[in-house]
matplotlib code that plots the C-alpha trace (Angstrom):
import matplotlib.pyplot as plt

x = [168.5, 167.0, 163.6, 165.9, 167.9, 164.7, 163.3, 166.4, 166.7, 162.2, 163.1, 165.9, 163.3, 161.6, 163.9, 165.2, 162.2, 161.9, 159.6, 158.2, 157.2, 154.0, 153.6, 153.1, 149.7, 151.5, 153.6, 157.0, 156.9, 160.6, 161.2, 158.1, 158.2, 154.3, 155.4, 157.3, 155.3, 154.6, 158.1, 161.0, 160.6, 160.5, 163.4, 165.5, 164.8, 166.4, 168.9, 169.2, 168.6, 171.2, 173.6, 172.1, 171.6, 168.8, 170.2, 167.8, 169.5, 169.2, 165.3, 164.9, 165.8, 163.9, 161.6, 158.3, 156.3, 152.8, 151.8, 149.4, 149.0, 146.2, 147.1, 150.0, 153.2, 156.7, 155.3, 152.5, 155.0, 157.8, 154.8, 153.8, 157.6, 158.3, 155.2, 156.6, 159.6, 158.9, 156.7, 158.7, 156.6, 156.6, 156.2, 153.3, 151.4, 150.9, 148.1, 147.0, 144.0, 142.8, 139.3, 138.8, 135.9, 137.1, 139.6, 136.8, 135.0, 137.8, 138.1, 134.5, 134.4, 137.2, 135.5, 132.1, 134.0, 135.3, 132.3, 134.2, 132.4, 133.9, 133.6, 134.8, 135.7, 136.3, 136.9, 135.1, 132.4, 132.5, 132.6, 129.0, 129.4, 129.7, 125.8, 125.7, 122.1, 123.8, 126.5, 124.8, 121.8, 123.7, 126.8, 126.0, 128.0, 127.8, 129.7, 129.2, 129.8, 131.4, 132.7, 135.7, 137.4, 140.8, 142.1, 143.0, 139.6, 139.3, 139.4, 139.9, 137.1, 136.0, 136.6, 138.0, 138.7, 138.8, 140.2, 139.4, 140.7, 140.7, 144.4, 145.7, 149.1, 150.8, 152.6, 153.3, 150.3, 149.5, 148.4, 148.2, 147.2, 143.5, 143.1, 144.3, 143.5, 143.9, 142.4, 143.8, 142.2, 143.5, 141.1, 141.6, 144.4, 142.2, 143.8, 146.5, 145.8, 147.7, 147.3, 148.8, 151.6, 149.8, 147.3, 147.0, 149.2, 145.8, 144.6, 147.0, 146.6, 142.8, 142.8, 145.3, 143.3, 140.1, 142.8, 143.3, 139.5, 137.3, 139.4, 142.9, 146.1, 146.7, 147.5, 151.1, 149.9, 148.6, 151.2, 153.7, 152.1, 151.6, 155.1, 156.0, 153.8, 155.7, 159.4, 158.7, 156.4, 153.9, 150.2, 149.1, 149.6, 146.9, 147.0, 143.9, 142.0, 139.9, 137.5, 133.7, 135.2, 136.9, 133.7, 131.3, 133.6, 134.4, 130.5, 129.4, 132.5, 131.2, 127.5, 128.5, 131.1, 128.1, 125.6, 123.4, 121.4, 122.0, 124.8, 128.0, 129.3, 133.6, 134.9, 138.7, 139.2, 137.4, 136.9, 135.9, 133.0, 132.4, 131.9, 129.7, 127.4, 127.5, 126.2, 124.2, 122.0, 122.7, 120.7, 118.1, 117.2, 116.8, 114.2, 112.7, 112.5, 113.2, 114.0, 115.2, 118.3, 120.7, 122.4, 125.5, 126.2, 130.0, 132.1, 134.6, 137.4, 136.8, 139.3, 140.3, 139.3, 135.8, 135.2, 137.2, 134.8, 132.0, 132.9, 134.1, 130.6, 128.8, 131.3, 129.5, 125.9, 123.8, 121.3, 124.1, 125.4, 127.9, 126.9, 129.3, 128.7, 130.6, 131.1, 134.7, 135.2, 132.9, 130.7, 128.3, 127.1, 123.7, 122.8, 124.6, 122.6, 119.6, 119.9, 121.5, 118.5, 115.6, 117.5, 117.1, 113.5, 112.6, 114.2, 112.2, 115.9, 117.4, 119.7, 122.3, 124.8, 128.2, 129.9, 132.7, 131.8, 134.0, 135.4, 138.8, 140.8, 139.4, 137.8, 134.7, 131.1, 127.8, 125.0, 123.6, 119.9, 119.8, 121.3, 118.8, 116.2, 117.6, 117.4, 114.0, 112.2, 109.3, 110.3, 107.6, 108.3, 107.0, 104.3, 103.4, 104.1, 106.7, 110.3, 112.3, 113.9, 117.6, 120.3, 123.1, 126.0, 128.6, 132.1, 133.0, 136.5, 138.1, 135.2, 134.5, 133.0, 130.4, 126.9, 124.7, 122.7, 121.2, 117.9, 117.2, 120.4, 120.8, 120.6, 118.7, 115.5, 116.9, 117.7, 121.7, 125.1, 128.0, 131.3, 135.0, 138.7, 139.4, 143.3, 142.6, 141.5, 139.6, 143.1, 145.5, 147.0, 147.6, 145.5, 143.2, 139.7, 137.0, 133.0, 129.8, 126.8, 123.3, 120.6, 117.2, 115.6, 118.5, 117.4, 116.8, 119.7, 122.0, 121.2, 121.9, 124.9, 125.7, 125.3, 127.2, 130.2, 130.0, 129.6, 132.6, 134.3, 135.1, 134.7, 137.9, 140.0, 140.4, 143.9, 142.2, 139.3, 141.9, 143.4, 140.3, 139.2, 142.3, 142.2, 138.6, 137.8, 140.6, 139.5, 137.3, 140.4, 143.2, 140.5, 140.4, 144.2, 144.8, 142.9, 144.1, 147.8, 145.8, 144.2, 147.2, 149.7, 146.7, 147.1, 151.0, 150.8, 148.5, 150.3, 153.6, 152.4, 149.4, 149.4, 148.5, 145.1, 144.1, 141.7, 140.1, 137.1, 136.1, 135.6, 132.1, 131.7, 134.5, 132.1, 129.4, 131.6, 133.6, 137.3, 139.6, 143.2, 143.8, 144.0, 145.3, 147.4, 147.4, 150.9, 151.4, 152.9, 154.3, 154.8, 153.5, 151.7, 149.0, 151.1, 154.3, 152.3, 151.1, 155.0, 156.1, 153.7, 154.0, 157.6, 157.0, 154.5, 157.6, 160.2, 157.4, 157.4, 161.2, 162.4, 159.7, 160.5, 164.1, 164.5, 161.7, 162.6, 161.6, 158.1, 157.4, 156.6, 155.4, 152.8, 149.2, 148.0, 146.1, 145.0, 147.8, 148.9, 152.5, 153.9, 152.7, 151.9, 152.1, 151.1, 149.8, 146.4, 146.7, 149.5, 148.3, 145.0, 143.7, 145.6, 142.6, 140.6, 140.1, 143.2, 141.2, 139.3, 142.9, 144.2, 147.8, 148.0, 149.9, 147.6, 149.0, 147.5, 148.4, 148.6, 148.1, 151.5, 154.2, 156.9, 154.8, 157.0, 159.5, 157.0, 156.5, 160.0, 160.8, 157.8, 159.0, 162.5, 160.0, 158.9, 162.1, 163.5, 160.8]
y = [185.8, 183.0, 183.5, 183.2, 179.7, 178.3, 179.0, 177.5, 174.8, 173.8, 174.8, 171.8, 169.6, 170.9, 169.4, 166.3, 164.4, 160.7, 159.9, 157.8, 160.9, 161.8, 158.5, 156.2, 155.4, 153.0, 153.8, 152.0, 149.9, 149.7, 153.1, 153.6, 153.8, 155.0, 156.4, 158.8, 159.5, 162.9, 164.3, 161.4, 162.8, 166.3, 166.5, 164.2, 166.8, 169.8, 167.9, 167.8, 171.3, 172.3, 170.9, 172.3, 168.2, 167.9, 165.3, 162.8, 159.8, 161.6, 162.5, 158.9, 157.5, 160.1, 157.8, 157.6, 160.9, 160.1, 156.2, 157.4, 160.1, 160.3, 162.1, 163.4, 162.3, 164.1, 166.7, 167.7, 167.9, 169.7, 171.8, 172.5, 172.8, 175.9, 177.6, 177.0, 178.4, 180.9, 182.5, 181.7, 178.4, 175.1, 172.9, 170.9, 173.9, 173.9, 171.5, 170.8, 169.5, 168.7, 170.3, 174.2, 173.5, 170.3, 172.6, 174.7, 171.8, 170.2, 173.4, 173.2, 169.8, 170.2, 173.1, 171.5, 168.6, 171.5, 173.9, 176.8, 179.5, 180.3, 182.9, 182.4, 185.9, 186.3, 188.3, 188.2, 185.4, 182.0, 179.0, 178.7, 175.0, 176.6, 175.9, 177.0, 175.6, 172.2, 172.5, 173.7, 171.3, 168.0, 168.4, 170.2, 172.6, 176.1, 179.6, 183.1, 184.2, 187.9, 189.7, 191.9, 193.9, 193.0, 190.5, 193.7, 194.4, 191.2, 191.8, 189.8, 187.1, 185.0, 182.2, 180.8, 183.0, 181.8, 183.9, 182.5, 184.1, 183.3, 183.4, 183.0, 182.0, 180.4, 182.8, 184.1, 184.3, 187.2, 185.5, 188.1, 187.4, 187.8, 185.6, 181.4, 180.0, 181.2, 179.2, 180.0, 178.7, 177.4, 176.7, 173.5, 172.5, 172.7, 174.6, 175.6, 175.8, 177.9, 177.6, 180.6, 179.2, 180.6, 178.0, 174.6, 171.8, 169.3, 171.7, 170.5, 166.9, 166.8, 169.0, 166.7, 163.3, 165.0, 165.2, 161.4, 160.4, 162.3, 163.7, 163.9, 166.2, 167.7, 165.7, 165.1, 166.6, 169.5, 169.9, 170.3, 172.6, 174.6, 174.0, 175.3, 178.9, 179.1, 179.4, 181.6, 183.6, 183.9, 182.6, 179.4, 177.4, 174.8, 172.7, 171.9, 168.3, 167.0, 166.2, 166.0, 163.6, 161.4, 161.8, 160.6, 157.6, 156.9, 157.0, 154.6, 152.3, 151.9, 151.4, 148.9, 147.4, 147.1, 146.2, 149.5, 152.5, 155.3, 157.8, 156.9, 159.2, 159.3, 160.8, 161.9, 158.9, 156.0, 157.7, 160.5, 158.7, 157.2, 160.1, 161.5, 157.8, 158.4, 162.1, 162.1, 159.3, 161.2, 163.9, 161.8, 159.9, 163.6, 164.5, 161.6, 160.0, 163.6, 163.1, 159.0, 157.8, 157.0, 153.4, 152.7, 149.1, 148.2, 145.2, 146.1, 144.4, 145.8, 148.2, 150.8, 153.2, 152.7, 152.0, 154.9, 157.5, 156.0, 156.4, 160.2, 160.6, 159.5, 161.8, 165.0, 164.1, 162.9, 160.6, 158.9, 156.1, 152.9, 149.3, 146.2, 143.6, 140.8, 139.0, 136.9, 133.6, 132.1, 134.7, 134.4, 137.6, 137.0, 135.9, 139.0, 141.4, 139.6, 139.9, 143.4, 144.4, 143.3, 145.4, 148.2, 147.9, 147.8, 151.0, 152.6, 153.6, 154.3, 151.1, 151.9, 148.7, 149.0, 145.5, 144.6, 141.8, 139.0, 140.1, 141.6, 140.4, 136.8, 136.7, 135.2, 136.0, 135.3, 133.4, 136.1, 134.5, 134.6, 137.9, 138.8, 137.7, 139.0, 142.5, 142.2, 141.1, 143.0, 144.0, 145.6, 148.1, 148.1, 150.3, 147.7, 150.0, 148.8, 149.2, 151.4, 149.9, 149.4, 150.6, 148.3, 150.1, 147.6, 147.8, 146.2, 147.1, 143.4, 142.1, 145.2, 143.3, 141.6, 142.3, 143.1, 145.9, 145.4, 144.6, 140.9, 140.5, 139.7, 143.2, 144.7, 145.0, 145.9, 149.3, 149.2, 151.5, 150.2, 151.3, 150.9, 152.0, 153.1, 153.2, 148.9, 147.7, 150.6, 152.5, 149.7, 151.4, 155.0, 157.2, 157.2, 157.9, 156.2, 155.7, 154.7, 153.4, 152.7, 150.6, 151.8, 152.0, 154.5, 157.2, 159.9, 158.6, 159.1, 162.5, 162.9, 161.6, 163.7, 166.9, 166.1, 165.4, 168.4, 170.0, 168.8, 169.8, 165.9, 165.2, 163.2, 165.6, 165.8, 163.8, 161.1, 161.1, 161.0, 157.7, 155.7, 156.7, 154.6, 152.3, 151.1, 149.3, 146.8, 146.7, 142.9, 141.3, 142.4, 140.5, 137.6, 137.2, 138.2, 135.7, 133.1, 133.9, 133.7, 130.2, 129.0, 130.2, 129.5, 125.8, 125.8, 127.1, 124.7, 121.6, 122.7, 123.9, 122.1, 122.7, 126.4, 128.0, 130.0, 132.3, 132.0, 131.9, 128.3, 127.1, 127.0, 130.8, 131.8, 129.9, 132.5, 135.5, 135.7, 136.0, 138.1, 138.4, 138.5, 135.9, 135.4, 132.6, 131.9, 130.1, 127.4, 127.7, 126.5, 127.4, 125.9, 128.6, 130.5, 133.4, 131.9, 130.8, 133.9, 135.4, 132.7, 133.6, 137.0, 136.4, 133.9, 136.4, 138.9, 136.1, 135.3, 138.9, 140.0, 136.7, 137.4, 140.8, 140.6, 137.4, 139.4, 142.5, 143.9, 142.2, 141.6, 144.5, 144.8, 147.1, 147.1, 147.6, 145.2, 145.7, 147.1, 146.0, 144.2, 142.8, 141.2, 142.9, 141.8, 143.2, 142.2, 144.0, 143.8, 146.4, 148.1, 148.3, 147.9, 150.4, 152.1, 148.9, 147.7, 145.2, 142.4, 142.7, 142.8, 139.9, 139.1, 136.9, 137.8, 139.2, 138.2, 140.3, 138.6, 141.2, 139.9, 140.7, 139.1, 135.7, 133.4, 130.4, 132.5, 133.4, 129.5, 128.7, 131.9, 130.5, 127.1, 128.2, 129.5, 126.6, 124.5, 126.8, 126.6]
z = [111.2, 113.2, 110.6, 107.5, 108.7, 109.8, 106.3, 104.5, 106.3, 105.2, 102.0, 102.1, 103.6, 100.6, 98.1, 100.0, 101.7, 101.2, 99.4, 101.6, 103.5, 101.2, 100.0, 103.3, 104.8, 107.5, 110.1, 110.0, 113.3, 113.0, 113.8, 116.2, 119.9, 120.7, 123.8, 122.4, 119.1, 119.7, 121.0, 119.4, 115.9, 116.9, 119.1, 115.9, 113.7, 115.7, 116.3, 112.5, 112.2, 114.7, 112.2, 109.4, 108.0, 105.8, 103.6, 102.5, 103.9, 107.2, 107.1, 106.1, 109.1, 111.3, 113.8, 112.7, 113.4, 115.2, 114.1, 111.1, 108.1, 109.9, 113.0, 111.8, 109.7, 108.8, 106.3, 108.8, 111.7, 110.2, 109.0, 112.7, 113.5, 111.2, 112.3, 115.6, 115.4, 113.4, 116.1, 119.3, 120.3, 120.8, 117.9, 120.6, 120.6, 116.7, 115.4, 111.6, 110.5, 107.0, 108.1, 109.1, 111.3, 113.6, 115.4, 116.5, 117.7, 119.6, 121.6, 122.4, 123.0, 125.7, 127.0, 127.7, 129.8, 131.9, 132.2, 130.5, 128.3, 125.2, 123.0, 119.0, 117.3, 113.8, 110.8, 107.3, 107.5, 109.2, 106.7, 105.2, 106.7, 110.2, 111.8, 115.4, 115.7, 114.9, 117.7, 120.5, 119.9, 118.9, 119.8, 123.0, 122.6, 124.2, 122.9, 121.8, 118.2, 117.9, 114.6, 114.7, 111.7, 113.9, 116.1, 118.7, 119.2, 121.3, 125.0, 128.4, 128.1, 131.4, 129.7, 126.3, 123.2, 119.3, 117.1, 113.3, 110.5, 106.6, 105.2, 101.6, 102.9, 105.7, 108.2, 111.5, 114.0, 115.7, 119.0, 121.6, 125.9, 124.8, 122.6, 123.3, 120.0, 116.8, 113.9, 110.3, 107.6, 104.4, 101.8, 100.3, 102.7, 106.0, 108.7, 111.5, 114.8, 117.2, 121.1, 123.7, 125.6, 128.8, 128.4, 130.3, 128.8, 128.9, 125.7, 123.4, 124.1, 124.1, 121.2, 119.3, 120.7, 118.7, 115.5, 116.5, 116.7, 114.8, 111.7, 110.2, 110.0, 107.0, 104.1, 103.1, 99.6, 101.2, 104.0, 101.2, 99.4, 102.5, 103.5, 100.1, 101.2, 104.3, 102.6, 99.9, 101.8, 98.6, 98.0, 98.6, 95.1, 94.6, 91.7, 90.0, 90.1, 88.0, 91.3, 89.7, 87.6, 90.3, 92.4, 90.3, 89.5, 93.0, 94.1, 91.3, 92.5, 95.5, 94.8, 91.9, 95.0, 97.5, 95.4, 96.6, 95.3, 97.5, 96.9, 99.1, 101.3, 101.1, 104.4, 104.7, 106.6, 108.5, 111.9, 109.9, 108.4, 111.9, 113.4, 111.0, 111.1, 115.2, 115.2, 112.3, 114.1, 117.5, 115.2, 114.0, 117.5, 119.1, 116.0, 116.1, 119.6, 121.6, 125.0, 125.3, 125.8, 123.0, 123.1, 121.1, 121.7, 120.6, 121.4, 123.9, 121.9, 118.8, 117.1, 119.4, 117.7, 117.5, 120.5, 121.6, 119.5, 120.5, 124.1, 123.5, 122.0, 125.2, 127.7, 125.9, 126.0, 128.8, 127.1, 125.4, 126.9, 125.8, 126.1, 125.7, 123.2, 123.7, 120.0, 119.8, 121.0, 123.2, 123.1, 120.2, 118.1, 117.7, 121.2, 122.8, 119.8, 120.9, 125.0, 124.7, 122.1, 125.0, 127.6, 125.6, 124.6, 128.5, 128.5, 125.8, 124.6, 120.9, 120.1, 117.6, 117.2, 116.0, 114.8, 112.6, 110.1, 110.2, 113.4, 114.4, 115.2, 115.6, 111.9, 112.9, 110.8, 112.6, 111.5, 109.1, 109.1, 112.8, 112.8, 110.3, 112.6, 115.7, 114.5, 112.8, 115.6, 117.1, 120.7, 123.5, 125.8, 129.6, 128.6, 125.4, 122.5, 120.3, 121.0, 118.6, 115.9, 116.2, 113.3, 112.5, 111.7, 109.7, 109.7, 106.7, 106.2, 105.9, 103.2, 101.8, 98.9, 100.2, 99.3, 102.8, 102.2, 98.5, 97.1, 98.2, 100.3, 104.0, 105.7, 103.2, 105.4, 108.7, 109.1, 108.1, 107.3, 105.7, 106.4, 105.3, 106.1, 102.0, 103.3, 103.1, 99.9, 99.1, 98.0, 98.3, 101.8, 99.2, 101.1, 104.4, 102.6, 104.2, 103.1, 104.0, 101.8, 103.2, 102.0, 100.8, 104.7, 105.8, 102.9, 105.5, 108.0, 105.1, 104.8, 108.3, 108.0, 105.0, 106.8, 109.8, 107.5, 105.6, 108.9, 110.2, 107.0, 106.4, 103.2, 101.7, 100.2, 95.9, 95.9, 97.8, 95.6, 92.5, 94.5, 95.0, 91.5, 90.2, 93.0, 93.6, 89.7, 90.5, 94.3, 94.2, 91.9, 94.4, 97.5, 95.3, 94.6, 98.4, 99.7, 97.5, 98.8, 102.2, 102.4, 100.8, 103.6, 106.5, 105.1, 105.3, 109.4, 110.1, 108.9, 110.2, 113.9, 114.1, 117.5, 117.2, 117.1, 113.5, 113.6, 109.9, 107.9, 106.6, 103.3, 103.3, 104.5, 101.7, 99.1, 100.4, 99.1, 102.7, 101.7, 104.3, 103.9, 107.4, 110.0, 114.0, 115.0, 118.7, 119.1, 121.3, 125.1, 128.0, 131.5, 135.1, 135.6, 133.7, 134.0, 132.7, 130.0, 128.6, 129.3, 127.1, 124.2, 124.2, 123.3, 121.0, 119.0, 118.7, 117.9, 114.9, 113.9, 114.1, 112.5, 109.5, 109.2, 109.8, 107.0, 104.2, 104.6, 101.0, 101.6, 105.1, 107.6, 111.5, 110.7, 111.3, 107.6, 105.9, 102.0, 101.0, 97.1, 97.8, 100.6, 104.3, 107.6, 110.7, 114.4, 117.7, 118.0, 122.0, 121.2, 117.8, 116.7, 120.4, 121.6, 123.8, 124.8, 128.2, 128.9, 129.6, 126.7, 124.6, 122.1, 122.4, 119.6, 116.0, 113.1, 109.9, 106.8, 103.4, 100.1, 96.4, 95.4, 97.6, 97.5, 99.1, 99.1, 101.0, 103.7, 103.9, 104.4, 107.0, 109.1, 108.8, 110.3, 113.0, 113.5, 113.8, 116.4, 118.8]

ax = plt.figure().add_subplot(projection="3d")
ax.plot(x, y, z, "-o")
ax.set_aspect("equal")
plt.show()
């Protein structure tokens, strides 16, 4: 009985979900507590369900599941949910992923931190993807491979057990006391990943941090669909793209977008691609340089989740290590590339720098010649040979149209990557697609990178490819018009609160092709003390935020998009995009991102009430 209600009451989730539910990239900071991302939604929904309520109007005002589609969202909870209940669990100990092989490696990775054999058991044949040289050599990962015809042929294991099974459909999970994670795969959709109640509570919250960092949950498109499996209890029903053709559009997009010759590589979203950059030159630097250490220099205050990943990276191998780059006010880029870059070269160490071009959230571009210069030079290790070469790997996400990397441009003889968030401009905020491009020194690092992503079964998925196939030939306009809005409103809050500090690019590096649509305003204060200062502010930035959101409601959102085509976003990066940084190294200022569609003289007159009132 309790099978058949929970099944009518997806199948009205089915029929009734906003639509907001498989067409928003962003979190709704209105209905977000982060605190309780992970349980609030959840525990609203059974409360829903206990009164059989699945009215649209009712979903709609659910609280915000996760913070992204990219960790997980409605469609992929309630997904997780149903399985759950279905099989007597709790919904926590149900995890989607987009990828089938990511879930394997997330058990690994937690596995290696805690010196605890596993062994993986499967029917049929792994994925063709699946290389075991690869993971225990790279990745460092340790485990035994054993084929069974059936999952009752595994027995008590000191240690972990995977169970990994193909399945047409989704349905219940035959998770028995030998076995603690069984890994379904769905094709297209990715897979479902079920872990035994017995099992420490740390698994499902390491396992869903690697979800958070190094992938993404199942689509809302392919939630659904999977979600439409579960009711009826048939087949998985795929619907066919037309994804060679969206491909081949999509790469010649972003060459003819970045000016370069190599083929792109389009992850499923930008942590996805990061990851792939990270261990396909972790790959590399073992080939090539066997035996040194592995430096990935980041700036500390840089978005969280880089330098999160980049730091996860380093916990699992012992020549890898972090190094800080300080880059944002009065630090200066190029000096600290320069000074960090000589360290490095006395160790005889692999320097791989990861910066974010103009800056976030301070929007500040270096002297390109210098930086030029500072990664070209020759550098001598103690013994006098020549230091190794260092890769700059370039987030480009809030001028994803500027030329770097092409014949004759700036970076185009220093070894360099290029990569983007595609849920910015890329897709106008419709999908979490990310890429990378290379110029024509990274030919071999790019086929390193290439086969870590399809390793990690990464690859952005055919709807998103169908999205930036639209999305991408009207990308360079939409920065143009975006910017324009921009300036214009940059100019406004500078003559009405003079007093404040803007964080914007000038004129003269906007004339050099330099033209964000985001910029940070560091409102005034008072206070006798430092403290009361900084107390005064940080209520000041969320009187800013509530008034604009509260006054432009249609248009203005706290949210910590940018890109998107309508509307304004605003967050404070100290408490969004920052999330994991150090807190001294976090901004508590208000980040303002400007779209190319939105009432302009409105926002003008909202932030001049602002203004009046403080």
């Amino acid at each position: 009985m309790k099978d058949n209600k929970v099944l009518n009451y997806l199948e009205e989730i089915i029929k009734n979900h906003p639509s907001d539910w498989l067409g928003l990239t962003t979190h709704r900071l209105d209905i977000y507590n982060e605190k309780l991302a992970k349980t609030q939604f959840l525990e609203q929904l059974e409360t829903l369900y206990s009164k059989n309520n699945a009215s649209t109007g009712a979903l709609a005002v659910l609280p915000t599941a996760y913070d992204y589609i990219r960790l997980g969202h409605p469609l992929s909870s309630v997904l997780e949910w149903g399985i759950a209940q279905l099989n007597g669990l709790e919904a926590e100990n149900v995890i989607s992923f987009s990828s089938k092989i990511i879930p394997v490696l997330a058990v690994l990775r937690k596995n290696l931190l805690e010196n605890r054999d596993t062994q993986i058991n499967y029917t049929g044949e792994l994925p063709s993807i699946f290389n075991t040289t690869i993971l225990k050599e790279v990745y460092g990962y340790e485990f035994q491979l054993q084929k069974v015809n059936d999952p009752s042929e595994i027995v008590a294991f000191n240690g972990s057990t995977i169970f990994i099974t193909e399945n047409d459909s989704i349905n219940t999970v035959n998770i028995s006391s030998n076995i603690d994670f069984v890994i379904s795969l769905h094709g297209k959709l990715g897979s479902v990943l079920v872990i035994n109640s017995s099992l420490d509570k740390s698994y499902v919250s390491d396992i869903q941090h690697v979800r958070r960092r190094e992938t993404i949950a199942m689509t809302p498109s392919n939630s659904l669909v999977a979600l439409k499996s579960l009711v009826k209890q048939q087949p998985i029903i795929v619907t066919d793209s037309d994804v060679t053709n969206d491909k081949t559009s999509v790469l010649n997009s972003i060459k003819e977008i970045t000016g370069t010759q190599l083929s792109p590589l389009v992850a499923s979203s930008g942590l996805s691609i990061q990851y792939a950059i990270m261990m396909g030159l972790v790959h590399d630097a073992q080939e090539n340089h066997p035996g040194k250490a592995i430096k990935f220099i980041v700036p500390p205050n840089c978005y969280g989740g880089t330098n999160d990943q980049a730091r996860r990276v380093a916990a699992c191998l012992s020549n890898v290590a972090v190094v800080d780059l300080p880059v944002d006010g009065d630090n200066d880029m190029v000096q600290s590339i320069d000074n960090v870059l000589n360290q490095i070269a006395a160790q005889d160490a692999v320097p791989y720098i990861i910066a974010e071009i103009p800056t976030n959230p301070r929007v500040e571009v270096p002297d390109l010649v210098a930086l030029k210069n500072a990664l070209s030079k020759e550098r001598k290790t103690p013994e006098g040979t020549t230091a190794i070469d260092p890769v700059f790997i370039l987030d480009q996400t809030f001028c994803p149209n500027v030329h770097f990397l092409g014949d004759g441009k700036m970076l185009s003889t220093v070894r360099t990557i290029s990569y983007a968030s595609g849920s910015k401009f890329p897709s106008g905020g419709k999908c979490t697609a990310g890429y990378c491009v290379g110029n024509n020194k990274t030919s071999k690092l790019m086929d390193k990178i290439e086969l870590h992503l399809t390793l990690c079964d990464n690859e952005a998925t055919d709807l998103q490819y169908e999205i930036l196939a639209a999305q991408l030939p009207s990308m360079n306009q939409r920065i143009k018009d975006a910017y324009k809005n921009t300036r214009e409103f940059v100019t406004f809050v500078q003559e009405t609160l003079p007093n404040a500090k803007i964080n914007f690019v000038s004129e003269e590096l906007a004339k050099q092709g330099f033209t964000p649509s985001v910029f940070s305003l560091d409102l005034p204060t008072k206070g006798a003390t430092e403290e009361e200062k900084e107390t005064y502010k940080r209520a000041l930035n969320l009187k800013l935020i509530n008034l604009m959101i509260t006054e432009i409601p249609n248009e203005s959102k706290f949210c910590v998009s940018y890109g998107q085509l309508k509307g304004c976003y605003w967050t404070i990066p100290a408490t969004s995009t920052q999330g994991t940084t150090k807190e001294g190294d976090k901004d508590y200022i208000v980040r303002a991102s400007l779209s190319p569609d939105l009432d302009l003289e409105l926002h003008k007159r909202v932030f001049k009430e602002f203004v009046d009132h403080i």
